[in-house]
C-alpha positions as CSV (number, residue, x, y, z in Angstrom):
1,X,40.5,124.9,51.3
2,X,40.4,127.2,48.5
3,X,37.1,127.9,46.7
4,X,34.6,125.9,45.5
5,X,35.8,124.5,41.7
6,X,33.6,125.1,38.8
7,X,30.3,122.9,37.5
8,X,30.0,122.1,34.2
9,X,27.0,120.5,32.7
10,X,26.1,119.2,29.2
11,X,25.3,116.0,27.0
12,X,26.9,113.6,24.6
13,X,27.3,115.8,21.3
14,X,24.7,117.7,19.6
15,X,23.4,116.9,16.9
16,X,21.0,113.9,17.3
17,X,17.2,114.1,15.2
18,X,15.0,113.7,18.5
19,X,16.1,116.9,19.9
20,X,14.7,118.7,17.2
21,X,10.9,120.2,18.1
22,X,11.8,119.2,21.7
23,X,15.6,121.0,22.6
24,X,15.9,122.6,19.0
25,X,12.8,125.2,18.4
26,X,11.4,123.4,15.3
27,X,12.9,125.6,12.5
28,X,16.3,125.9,14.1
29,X,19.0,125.4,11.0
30,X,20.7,122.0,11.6
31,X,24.0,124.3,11.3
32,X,23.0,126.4,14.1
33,X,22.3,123.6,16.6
34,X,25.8,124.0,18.3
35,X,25.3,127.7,18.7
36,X,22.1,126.6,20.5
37,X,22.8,123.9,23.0
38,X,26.2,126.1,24.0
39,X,24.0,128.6,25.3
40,X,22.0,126.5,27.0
41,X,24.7,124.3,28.5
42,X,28.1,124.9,29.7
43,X,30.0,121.7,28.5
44,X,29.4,119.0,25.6
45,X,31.3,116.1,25.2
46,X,32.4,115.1,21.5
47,X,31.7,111.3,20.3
48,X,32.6,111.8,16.6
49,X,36.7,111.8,17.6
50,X,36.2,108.6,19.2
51,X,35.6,106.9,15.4
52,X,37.3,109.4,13.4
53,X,40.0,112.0,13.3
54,X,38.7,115.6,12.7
55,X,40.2,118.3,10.7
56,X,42.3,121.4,12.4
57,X,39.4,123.7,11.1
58,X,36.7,121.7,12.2
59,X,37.8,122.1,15.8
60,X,38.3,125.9,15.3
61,X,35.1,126.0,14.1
62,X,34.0,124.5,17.2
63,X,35.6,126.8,19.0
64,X,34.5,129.7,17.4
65,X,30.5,128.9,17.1
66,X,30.4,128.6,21.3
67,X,30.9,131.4,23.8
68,X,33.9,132.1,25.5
69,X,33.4,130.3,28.8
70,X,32.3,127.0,27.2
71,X,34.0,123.9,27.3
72,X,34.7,120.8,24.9
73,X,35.6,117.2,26.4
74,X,36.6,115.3,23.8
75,X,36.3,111.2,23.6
76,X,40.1,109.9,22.6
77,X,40.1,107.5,19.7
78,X,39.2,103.9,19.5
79,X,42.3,103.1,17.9
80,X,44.3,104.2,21.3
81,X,42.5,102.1,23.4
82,X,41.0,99.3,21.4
83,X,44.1,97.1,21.8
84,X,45.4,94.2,23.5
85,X,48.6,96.2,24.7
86,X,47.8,99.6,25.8
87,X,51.6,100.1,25.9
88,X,51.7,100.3,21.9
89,X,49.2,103.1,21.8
90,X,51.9,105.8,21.4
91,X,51.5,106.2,17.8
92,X,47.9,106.6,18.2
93,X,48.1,108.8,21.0
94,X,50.2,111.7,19.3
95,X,48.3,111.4,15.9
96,X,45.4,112.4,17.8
97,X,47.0,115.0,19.5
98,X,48.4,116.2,15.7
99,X,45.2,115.9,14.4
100,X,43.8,120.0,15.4
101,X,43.2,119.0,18.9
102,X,44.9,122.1,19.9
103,X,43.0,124.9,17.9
104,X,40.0,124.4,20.7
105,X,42.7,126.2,23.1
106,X,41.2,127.2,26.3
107,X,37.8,125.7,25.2
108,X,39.4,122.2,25.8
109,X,37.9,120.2,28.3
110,X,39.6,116.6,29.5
111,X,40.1,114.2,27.2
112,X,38.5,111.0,27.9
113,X,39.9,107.8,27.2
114,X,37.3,105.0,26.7
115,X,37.9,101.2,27.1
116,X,35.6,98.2,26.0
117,X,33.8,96.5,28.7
118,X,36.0,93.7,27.9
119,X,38.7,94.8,29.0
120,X,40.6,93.8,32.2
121,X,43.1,95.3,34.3
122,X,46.6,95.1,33.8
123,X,48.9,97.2,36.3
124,X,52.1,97.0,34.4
125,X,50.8,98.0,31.0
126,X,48.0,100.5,32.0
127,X,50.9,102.0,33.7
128,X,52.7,102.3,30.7
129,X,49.5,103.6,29.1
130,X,48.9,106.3,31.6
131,X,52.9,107.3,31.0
132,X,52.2,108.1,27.5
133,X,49.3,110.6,28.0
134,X,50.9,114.0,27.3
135,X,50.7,116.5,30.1
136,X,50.6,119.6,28.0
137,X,51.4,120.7,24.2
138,X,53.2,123.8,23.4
139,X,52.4,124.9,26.9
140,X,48.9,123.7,27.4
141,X,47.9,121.8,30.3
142,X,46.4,119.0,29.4
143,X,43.6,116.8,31.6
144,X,42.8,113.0,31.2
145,X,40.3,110.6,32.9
146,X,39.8,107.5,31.7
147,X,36.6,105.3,31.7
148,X,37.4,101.8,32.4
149,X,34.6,99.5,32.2
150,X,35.2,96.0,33.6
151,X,35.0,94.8,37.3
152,X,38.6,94.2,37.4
153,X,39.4,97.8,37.7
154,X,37.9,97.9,41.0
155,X,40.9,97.5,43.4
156,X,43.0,100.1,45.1
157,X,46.3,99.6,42.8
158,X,44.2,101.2,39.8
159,X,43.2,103.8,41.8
160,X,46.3,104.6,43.0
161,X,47.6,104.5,39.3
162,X,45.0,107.1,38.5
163,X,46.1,109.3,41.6
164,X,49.8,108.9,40.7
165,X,49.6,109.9,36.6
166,X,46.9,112.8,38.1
167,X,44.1,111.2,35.8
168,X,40.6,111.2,36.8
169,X,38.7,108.0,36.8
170,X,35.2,108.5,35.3
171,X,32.1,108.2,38.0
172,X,29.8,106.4,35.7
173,X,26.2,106.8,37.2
174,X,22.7,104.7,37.1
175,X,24.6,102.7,34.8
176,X,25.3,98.7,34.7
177,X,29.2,99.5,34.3
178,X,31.4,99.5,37.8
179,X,31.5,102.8,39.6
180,X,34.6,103.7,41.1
181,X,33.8,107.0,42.8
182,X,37.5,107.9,44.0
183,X,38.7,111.5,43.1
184,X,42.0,110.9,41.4
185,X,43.0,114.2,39.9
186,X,42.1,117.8,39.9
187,X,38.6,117.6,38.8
188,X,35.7,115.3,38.4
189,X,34.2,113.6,35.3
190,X,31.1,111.9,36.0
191,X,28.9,110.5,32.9
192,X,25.0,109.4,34.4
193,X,23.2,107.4,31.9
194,X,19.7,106.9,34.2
195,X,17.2,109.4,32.0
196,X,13.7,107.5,31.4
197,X,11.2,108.7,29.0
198,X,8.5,108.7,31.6
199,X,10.4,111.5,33.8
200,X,9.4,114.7,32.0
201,X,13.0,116.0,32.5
202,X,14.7,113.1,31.7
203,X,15.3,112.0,36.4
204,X,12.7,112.8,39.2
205,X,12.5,115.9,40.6
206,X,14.0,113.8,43.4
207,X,16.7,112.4,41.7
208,X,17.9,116.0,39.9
209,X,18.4,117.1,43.4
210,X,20.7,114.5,44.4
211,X,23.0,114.7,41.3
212,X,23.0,118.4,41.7
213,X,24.0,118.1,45.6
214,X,27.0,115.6,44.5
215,X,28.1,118.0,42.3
216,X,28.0,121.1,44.4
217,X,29.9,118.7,47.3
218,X,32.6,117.3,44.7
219,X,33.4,121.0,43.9
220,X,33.7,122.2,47.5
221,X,36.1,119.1,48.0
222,X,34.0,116.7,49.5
223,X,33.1,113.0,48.9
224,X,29.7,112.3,48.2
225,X,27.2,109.4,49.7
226,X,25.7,106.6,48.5
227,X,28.3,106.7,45.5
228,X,31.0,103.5,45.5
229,X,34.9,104.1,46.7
230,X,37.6,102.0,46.4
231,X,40.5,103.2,47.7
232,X,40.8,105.5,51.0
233,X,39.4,109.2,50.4
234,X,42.6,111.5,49.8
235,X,42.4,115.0,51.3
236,X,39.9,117.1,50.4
237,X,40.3,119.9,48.1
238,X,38.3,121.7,45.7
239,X,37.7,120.1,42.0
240,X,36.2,121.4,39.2
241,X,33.5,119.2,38.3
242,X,32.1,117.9,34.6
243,X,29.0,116.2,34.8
244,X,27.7,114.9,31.5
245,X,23.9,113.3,30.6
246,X,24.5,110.3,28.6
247,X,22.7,107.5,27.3
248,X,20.0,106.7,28.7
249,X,16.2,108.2,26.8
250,X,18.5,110.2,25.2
251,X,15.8,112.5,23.9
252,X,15.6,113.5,27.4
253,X,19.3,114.3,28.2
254,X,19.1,118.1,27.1
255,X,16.6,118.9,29.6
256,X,18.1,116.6,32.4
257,X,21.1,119.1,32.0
258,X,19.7,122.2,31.9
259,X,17.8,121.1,35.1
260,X,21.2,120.4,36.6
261,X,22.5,123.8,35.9
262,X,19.8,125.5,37.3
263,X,20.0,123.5,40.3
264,X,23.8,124.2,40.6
265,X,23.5,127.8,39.9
């Protein structure tokens, strides 16, 4: 087995009033905020392309206000996956793509593709779906994972969709949605959404540990307990691993991260 993959951390955007006097220092500028968690994190995942398209210079903006090891993921638009046939989201796929996607270059992360808890699981056309996500652009590699929702998804045939296409299936965590836990692709994308306002850093001691542990055995290649699987465990290899906050006491999610870096350091 090669070595262990790399462990990113963050939260669900950045800029979010709470945060400010608790994860922002009190006078930080609001225009400074992504300079700040970026160096305090190692990943953030954006929301605002999942309602709207963004300009080419607000991405390269992006990209130049973080350091060079830090990564974007990037929540696909609504209008892709919002539909009753998945199969007629090409349009909507490659104006996203068109939109400035690209200027993040090696600062982007996967790109995940969202679906309403409504709905269900079609083989034939989330087939065709999955067969319209580009695998690069202009020589880029590109990585999806997509976040199904609804208790349907939970049978092998989906999973083995996801390991055909090479798309990773998102491990949602302390959450009410389905948790299919099967590694699918070349890295893992787990979203936990279990941070209480009575935990000082957002989980228990207790409960920091064991999310750091997952991680740490997800990048070495292994399978984690006491996490759901639906499909037999493929061979183990080492994944890089994205592990976001979300949700949740959100005011808390800054801190829940950071304490998973340190315990993955």
């Amino acid at each position: 087995m090669s070595a262990a993959g790399k462990i990113r951390i963050g939260i669900g955007g950045w800029s979010y009033e709470p945060w400010r006097g608790t994860f922002y220092p009190d006078m930080l500028p609001q225009k400074r905020e992504l300079d700040y968690a970026s160096r305090r994190l190692t990943s953030i995942e954006i929301n605002a392309t999942y309602y709207r398209a963004q300009k080419p210079d607000t991405f390269a903006k992006w990209r130049d206000e973080t350091p060079d090891d830090f990564v974007f993921s990037l929540k696909a638009p609504r209008f892709a996956t919002n539909r009753r046939v998945l199969a007629e989201a090409g349009a909507s796929i490659e104006r996203f793509f068109a939109s400035g996607v690209m200027e993040l270059g090696r600062k982007l992360g996967p790109i995940n593709w969202q679906f309403m808890p409504t709905k269900t699981f079609d083989p034939v056309d989330f087939e065709a779906f999955l067969g319209l996500l580009p695998q690069s652009i202009d020589g880029v590699a590109l990585r999806h994972v997509v976040e199904p929702r609804h208790d349907s998804f939970r049978t092998p045939d989906f999973v083995a969709l996801a390991q055909k296409f090479g798309v990773a299936i998102v491990v949602a965590g302390d959450s009410a949605y389905p948790q299919i836990a099967d590694p699918t692709a070349s890295f893992i994308y787990a979203r936990i959404m279990g941070s209480s306002e009575s935990e000082e850093l957002g989980y228990s001691d207790a409960d920091l540990d064991i999310w750091a542990e997952r991680a740490k055995i997800w990048s070495a290649g292994g399978a984690p307990e006491g996490l759901d699987y639906v499909g037999p465990a493929p061979p183990a290899k080492s994944r890089d691993v994205f592990l976001y906050v979300i949700s949740g006491h959100k005011a808390r999610n800054p801190l829940a991260a950071m304490a998973l870096i340190e315990r993955t350091r």
